[in-house]
C-alpha positions as CSV (number, residue, x, y, z in Angstrom):
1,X,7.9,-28.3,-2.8
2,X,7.3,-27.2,-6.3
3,X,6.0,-23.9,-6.3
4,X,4.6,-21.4,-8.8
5,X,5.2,-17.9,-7.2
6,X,2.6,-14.8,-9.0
7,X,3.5,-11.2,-7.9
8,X,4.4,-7.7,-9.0
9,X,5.5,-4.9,-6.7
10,X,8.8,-4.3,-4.4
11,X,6.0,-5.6,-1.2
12,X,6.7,-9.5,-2.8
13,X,10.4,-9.2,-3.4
14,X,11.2,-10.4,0.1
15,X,8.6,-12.9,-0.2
16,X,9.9,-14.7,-3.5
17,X,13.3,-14.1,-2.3
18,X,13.0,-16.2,0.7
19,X,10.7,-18.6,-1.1
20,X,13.3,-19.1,-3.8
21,X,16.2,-19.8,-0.9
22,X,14.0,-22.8,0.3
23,X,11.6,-24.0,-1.8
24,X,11.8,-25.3,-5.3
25,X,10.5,-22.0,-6.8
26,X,9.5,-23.2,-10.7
27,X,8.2,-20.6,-12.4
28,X,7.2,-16.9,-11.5
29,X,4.1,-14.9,-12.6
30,X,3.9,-11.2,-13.0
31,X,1.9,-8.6,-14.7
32,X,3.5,-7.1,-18.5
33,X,5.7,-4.0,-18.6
34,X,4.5,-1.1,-18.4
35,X,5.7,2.3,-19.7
36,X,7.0,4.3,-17.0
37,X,8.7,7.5,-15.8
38,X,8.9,10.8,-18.5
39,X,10.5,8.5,-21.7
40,X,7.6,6.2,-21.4
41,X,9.7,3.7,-22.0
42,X,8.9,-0.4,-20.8
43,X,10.1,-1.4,-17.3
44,X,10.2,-4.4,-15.9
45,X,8.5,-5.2,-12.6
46,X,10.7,-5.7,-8.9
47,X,9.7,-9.4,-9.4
48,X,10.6,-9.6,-13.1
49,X,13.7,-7.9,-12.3
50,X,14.6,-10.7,-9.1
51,X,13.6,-13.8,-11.2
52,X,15.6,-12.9,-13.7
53,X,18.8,-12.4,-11.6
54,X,17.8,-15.3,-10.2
55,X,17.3,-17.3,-13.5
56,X,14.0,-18.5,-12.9
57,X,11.7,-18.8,-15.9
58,X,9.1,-15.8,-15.9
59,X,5.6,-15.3,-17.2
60,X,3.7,-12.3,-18.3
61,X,-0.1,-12.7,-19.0
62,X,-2.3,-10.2,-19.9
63,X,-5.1,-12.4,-18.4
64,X,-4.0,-15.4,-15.9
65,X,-7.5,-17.0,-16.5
66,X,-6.8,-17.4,-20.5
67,X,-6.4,-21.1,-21.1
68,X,-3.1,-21.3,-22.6
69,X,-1.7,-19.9,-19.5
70,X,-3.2,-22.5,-17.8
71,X,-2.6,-25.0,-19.3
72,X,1.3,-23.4,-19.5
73,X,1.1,-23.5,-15.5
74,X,-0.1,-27.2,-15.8
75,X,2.7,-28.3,-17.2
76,X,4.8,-27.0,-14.5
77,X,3.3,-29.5,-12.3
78,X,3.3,-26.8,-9.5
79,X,2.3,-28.4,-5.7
80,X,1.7,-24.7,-4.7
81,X,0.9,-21.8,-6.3
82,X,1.8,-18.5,-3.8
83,X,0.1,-15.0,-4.6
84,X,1.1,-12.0,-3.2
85,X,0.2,-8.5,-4.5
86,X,-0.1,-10.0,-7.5
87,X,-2.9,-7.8,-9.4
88,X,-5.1,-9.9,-11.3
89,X,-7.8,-12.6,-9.9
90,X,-7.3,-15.9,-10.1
91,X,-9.6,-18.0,-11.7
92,X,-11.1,-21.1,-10.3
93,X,-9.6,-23.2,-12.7
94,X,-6.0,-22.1,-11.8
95,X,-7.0,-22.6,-7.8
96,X,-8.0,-26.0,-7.9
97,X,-4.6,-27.3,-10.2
98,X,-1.9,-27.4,-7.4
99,X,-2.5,-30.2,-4.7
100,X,-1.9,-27.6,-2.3
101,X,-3.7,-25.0,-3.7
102,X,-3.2,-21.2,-4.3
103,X,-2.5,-19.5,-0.9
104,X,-1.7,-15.3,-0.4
105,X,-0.2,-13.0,1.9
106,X,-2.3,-9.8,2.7
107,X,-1.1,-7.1,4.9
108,X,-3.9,-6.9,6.9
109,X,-5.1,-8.9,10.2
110,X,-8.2,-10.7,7.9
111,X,-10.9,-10.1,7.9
112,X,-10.5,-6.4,8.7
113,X,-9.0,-4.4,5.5
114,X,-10.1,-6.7,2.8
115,X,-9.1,-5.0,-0.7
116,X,-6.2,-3.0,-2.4
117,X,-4.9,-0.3,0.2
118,X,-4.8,-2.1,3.7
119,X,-1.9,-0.4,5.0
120,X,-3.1,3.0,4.1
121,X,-6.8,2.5,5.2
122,X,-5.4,1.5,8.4
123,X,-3.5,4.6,9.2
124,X,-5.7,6.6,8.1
125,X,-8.3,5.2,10.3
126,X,-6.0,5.6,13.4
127,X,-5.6,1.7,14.1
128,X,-3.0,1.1,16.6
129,X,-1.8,-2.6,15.7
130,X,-2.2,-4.0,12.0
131,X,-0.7,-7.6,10.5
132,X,-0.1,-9.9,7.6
133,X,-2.3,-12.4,7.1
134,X,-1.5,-16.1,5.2
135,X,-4.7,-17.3,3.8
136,X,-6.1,-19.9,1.1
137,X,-7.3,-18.2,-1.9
138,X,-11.2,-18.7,-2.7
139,X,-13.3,-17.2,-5.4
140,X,-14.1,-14.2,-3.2
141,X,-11.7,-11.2,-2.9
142,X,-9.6,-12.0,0.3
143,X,-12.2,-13.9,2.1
144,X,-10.4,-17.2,2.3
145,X,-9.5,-19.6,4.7
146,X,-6.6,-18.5,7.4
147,X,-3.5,-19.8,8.1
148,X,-1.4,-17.5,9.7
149,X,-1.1,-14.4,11.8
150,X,1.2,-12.3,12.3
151,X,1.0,-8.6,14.0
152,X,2.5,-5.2,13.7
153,X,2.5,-1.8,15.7
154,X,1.6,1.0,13.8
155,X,3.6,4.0,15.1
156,X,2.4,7.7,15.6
157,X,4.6,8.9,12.6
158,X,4.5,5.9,10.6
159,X,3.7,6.4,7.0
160,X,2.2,4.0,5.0
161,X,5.8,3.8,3.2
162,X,7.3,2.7,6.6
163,X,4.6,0.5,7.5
164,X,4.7,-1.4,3.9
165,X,8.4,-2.2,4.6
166,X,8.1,-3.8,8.3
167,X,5.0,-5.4,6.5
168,X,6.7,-7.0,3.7
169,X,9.6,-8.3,5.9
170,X,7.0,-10.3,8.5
171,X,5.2,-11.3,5.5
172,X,7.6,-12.9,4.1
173,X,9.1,-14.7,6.9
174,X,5.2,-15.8,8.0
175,X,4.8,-17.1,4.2
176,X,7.7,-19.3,4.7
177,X,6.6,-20.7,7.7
178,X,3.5,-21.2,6.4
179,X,4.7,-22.7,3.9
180,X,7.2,-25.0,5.5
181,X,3.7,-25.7,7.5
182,X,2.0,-26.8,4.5
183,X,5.0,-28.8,3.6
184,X,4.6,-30.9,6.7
185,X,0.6,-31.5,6.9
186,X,0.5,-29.4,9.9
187,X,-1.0,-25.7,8.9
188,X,-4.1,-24.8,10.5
189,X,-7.3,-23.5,8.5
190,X,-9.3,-21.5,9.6
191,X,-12.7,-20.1,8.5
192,X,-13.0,-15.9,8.4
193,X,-16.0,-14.5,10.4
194,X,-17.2,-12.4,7.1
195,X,-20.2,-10.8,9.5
196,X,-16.5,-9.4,10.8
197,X,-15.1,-7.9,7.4
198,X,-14.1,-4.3,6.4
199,X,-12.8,-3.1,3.4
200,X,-10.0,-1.0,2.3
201,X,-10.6,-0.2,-1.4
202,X,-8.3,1.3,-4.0
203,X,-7.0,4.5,-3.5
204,X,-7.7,7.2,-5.8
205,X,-6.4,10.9,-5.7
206,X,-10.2,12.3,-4.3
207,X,-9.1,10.1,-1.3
208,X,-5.8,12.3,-0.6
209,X,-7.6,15.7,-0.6
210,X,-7.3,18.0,2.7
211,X,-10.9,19.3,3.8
212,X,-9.3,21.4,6.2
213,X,-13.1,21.4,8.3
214,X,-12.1,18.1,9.3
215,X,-10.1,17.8,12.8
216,X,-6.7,18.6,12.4
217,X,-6.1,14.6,14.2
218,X,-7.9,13.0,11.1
219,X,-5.7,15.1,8.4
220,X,-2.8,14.2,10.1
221,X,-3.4,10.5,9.5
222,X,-4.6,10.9,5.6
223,X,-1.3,13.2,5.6
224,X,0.7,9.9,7.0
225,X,-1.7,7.4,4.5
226,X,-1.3,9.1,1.5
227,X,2.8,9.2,1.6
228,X,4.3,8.4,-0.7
229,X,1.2,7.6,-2.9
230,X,-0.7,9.6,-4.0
231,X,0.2,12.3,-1.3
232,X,-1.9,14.4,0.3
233,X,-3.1,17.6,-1.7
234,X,-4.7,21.0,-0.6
235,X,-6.3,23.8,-2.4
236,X,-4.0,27.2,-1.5
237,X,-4.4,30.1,-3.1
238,X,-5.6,28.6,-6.2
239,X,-3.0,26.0,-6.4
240,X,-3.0,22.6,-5.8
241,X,-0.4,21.7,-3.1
242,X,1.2,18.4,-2.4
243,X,1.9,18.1,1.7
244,X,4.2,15.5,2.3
245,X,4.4,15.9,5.9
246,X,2.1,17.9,8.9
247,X,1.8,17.8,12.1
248,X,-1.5,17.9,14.4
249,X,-1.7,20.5,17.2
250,X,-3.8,22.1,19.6
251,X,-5.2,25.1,19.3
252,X,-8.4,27.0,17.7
253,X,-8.4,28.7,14.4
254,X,-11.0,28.9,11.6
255,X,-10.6,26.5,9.1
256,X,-8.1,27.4,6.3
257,X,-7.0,30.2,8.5
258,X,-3.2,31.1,8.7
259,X,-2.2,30.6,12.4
260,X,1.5,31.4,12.3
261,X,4.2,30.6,10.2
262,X,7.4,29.0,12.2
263,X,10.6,28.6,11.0
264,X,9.8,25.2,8.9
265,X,6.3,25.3,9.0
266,X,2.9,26.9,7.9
267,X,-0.3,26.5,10.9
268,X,-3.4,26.3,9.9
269,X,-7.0,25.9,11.8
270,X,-9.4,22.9,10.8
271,X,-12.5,22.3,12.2
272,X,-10.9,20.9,15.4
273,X,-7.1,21.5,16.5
274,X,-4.3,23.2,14.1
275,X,-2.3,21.6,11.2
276,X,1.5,22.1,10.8
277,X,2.2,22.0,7.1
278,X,6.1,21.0,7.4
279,X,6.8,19.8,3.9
280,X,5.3,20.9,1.1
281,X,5.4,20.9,-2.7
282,X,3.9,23.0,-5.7
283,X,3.4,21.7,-9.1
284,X,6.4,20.7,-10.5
285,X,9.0,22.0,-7.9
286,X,10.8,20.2,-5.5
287,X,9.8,19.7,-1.9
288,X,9.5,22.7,0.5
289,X,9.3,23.7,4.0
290,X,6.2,25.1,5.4
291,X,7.7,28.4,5.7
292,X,9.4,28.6,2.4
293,X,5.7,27.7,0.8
294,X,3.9,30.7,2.5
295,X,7.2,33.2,1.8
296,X,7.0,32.0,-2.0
297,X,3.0,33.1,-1.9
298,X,3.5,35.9,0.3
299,X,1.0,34.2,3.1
300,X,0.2,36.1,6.5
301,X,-1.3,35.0,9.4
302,X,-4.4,36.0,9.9
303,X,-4.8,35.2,6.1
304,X,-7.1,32.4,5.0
305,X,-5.7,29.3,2.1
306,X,-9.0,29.6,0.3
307,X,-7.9,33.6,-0.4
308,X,-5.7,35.0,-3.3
309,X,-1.8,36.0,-2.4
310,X,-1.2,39.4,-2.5
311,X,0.8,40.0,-5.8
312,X,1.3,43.5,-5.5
């Protein structure tokens, strides 16, 4: 089958890569370079980087509903166009050209977790089983019909780096059997049950912050969401703190207040239960223990994060 295959990050390397070991893969779409790291400089997407190693012709729009793209795509002749974690919508116009249509993966278990940050919504909302999802792309964000259904454990210290990777494994292998599926005039379609539909939207850094008033059960999760982007942060002592890792416990404290300090980690009290901060990082420093974080502001238990260190 001739397929046209749009996406961006590392999550649809698998996915292409599969696609391009049995399928006709004739083109691939991805967003332009953008300037990265300190230098600035351009970099190339995970996709652009594959399809090149892979010598398949790639395409950069700035806007996949301008007409000259389309018409370029038309002239590929594509029988399938496959989405995934693309990062633009795609126009009407551009749905209805492949015989096939325009189908996605999504790493949710549709219609829960609609939007940009499924993986991390789930975790932080203390799910226990999550999914991929093959669906046929409609006008609406996500809301299209379903093929297929895959699902996926999420474990108790699963990040939502850890998670993405199992995700973008089964996704891939369901996308080639859905695929294959398609292929063969036998993939079923089925209609979501929008009254059914939640929505994870896209992060921003307000979403990482530690309120440590909340249980010490909820931080743990945004904690686990929020790594490796855009990590967890706290307010202590005036600083903003990055907290890669922490651990819920039991136990009573005041919120903020120093519990104990262990050998790799600082306690805290929240509004319910006790936080273990285990890892750790200050602006511009490497990553810490716990301990190393409350000798390097001269913490003490008893002592509350919203206070000043003692610099004396």
């Amino acid at each position: 089958m001739r397929i046209v295959f749009m996406g961006t990050p590392a999550f649809a390397v698998p996915s292409l890569e599969i696609l391009a070991e049995q399928e006709r893969v004739v083109a691939v779409v991805t967003q332009p370079d953008k300037a990265q790291g300190r230098g600035q400089k351009l970099g190339m997407s995970p996709i652009k980087q594959l399809a090149l190693g892979l010598g398949l012709p790639v395409l950069q729009p700035k806007r996949v509903a301008d007409p000259q793209f389309i018409k370029i795509i038309r002239d590929f002749r594509p029988e399938l166009c496959v989405v995934v974690a693309f990062g633009q919508k795609i126009p009407d116009e551009l749905l209805e050209l492949p015989p096939h249509g325009c189908i996605n993966l999504h790493s949710s278990l549709l219609p829960k977790y609609r939007g940009a940050a499924p993986i991390n919504k789930a975790i932080a909302d203390g799910a226990a089983v999550t999914g991929v999802t093959t669906m046929y792309l409609s006008s609406e964000w996500d809301a299209g019909d379903i093929i297929l259904q895959a699902e996926e454990p999420i474990y108790p210290n699963d990040t939502a780096g850890t998670l993405h990777d199992r995700l973008m494994i089964k996704g891939a292998e369901l996308l080639a059997e859905t695929v294959r599926r398609i292929s063969e005039g036998t993939a079923p379609r089925t209609p979501q049950d929008h009254s059914q539909a939640s929505y994870a939207y896209k992060l921003t850094k307000a979403d990482a912050y530690l309120d440590f008033s909340d249980s010490a059960e909820k931080l743990g999760r945004v904690v686990r969401a929020m790594n490796p982007w855009p990590i967890a942060h706290a307010r202590v002592c005036g600083e903003t703190i990055k907290i890669w890792e922490a651990v819920p416990l039991t136990g009573n404290a005041s919120p903020g207040e120093i519990v104990e300090i262990t050998d790799s980690a600082l306690v805290v009290g929240c509004g319910s239960g006790l936080l273990a901060l285990e890892k750790v990082q200050r602006a511009g420093r490497k990553i810490i223990s716990g301990r190393d974080l409350a000798n390097g502001l001269r913490l003490t238990v008893g002592q509350n994060l919203m206070s000043k260190p003692d610099v004396g």
